[in-house]
C-alpha positions in Angstrom: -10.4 -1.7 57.4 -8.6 1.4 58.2 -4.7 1.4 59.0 -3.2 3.9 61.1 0.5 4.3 61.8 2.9 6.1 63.4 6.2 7.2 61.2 9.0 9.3 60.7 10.4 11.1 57.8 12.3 7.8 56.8 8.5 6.1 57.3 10.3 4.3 60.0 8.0 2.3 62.1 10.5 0.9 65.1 14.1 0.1 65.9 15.5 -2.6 68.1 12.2 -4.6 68.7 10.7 -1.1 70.1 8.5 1.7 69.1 10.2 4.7 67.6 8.1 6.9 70.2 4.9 7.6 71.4 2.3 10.7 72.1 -0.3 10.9 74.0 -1.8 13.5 71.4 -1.7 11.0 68.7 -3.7 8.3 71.3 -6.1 10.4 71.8 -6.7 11.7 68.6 -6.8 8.0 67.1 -9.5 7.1 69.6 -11.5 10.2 68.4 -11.4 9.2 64.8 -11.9 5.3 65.6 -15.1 6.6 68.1 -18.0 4.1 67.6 -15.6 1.5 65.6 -13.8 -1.4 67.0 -9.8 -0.7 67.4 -7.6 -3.6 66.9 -4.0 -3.6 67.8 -1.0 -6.2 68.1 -0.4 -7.2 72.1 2.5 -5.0 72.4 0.8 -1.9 71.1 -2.1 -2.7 74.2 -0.1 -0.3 76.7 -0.8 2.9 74.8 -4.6 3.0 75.1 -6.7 3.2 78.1 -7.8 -0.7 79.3 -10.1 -2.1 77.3 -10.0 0.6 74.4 -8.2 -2.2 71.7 -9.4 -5.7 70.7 -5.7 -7.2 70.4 -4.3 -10.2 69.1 -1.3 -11.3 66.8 -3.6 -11.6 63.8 -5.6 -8.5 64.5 -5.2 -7.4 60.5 -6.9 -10.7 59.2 -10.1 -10.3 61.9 -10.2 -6.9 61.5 -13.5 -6.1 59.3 -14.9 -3.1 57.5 -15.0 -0.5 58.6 -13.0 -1.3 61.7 -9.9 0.5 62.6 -6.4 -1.4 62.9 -3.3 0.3 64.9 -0.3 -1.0 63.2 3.3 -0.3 64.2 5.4 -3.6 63.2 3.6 -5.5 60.5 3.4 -5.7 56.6 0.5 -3.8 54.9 1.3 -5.1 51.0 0.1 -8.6 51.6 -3.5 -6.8 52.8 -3.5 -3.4 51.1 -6.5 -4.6 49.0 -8.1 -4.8 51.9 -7.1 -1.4 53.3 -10.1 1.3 52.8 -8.4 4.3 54.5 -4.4 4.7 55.4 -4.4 7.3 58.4 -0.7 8.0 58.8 0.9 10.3 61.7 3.6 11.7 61.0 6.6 12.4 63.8 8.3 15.3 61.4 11.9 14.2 62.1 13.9 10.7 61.7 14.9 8.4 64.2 16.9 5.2 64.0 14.4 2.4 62.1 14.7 -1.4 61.1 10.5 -2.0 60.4 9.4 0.7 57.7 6.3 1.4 55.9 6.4 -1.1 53.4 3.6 0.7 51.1 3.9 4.1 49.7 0.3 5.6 49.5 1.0 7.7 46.8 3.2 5.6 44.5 0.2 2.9 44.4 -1.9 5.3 43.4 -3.9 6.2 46.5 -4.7 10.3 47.3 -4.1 12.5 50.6 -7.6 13.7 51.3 -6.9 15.7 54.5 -3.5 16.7 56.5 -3.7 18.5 59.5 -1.2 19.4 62.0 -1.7 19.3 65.3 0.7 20.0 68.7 1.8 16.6 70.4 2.6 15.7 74.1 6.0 14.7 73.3 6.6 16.2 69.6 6.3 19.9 68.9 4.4 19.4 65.6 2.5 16.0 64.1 0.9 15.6 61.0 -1.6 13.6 60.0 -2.5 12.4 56.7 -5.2 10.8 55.8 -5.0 8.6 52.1 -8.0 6.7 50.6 -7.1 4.4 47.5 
């Protein structure tokens, strides 16, 4: 399975129940690289894609298979990171409030950065994204 997520410089994921923000770059460029695999995302992440772009359901990390990308923005990745073959991580280049943070740091369990690119975003000036294999 392949995580993605969205962060900030704190690796804040959301604050208040809500996402920190969104892009449209970052959307688009997530259904690029997931092209040809099956998405999976959490019920509340469903508005961000086009309909019927993301299989969702509460337990979308458990189902989700090799190979098959997962959009996470409020869940947990220690209790699965043996199952995690690629962390895809966009980065927002700035800090916002945050109470749900990245609870696995790619490069203190060991795992490598094997490609960051920057790109322009909808509603950021500059993302980043990293891409980490274990």
């Amino acid at each position: 399975m392949i995580a993605a997520l969205c962060i900030d410089d704190n690796r804040g994921l959301r604050f208040n129940r809500r996402r920190q923000s969104r892009d449209r770059a970052v959307t688009a460029d997530l259904l690029r690289s997931a092209e040809g695999h099956k998405l999976w995302a959490a019920p509340s992440s469903v508005s961000l894609f086009p309909e019927g772009a993301v299989a969702a359901c509460e337990d979308f990390l458990e189902r989700a298979e090799a190979g098959e990308w997962c959009f996470v923005e409020d869940r947990p990745l220690a209790p699965i990171l043996q199952k995690i073959e690629a962390l895809v991580l966009y980065r927002w280049n700035r800090v916002y409030p945050a109470d749900v943070f990245l609870d696995v740091i790619p490069w203190e369990v060991g795992w490598r950065c094997i490609c960051r690119e920057e790109f322009p975003g909808h509603s950021h000036k500059l993302i980043t994204k990293e891409v980490y294999l274990p």
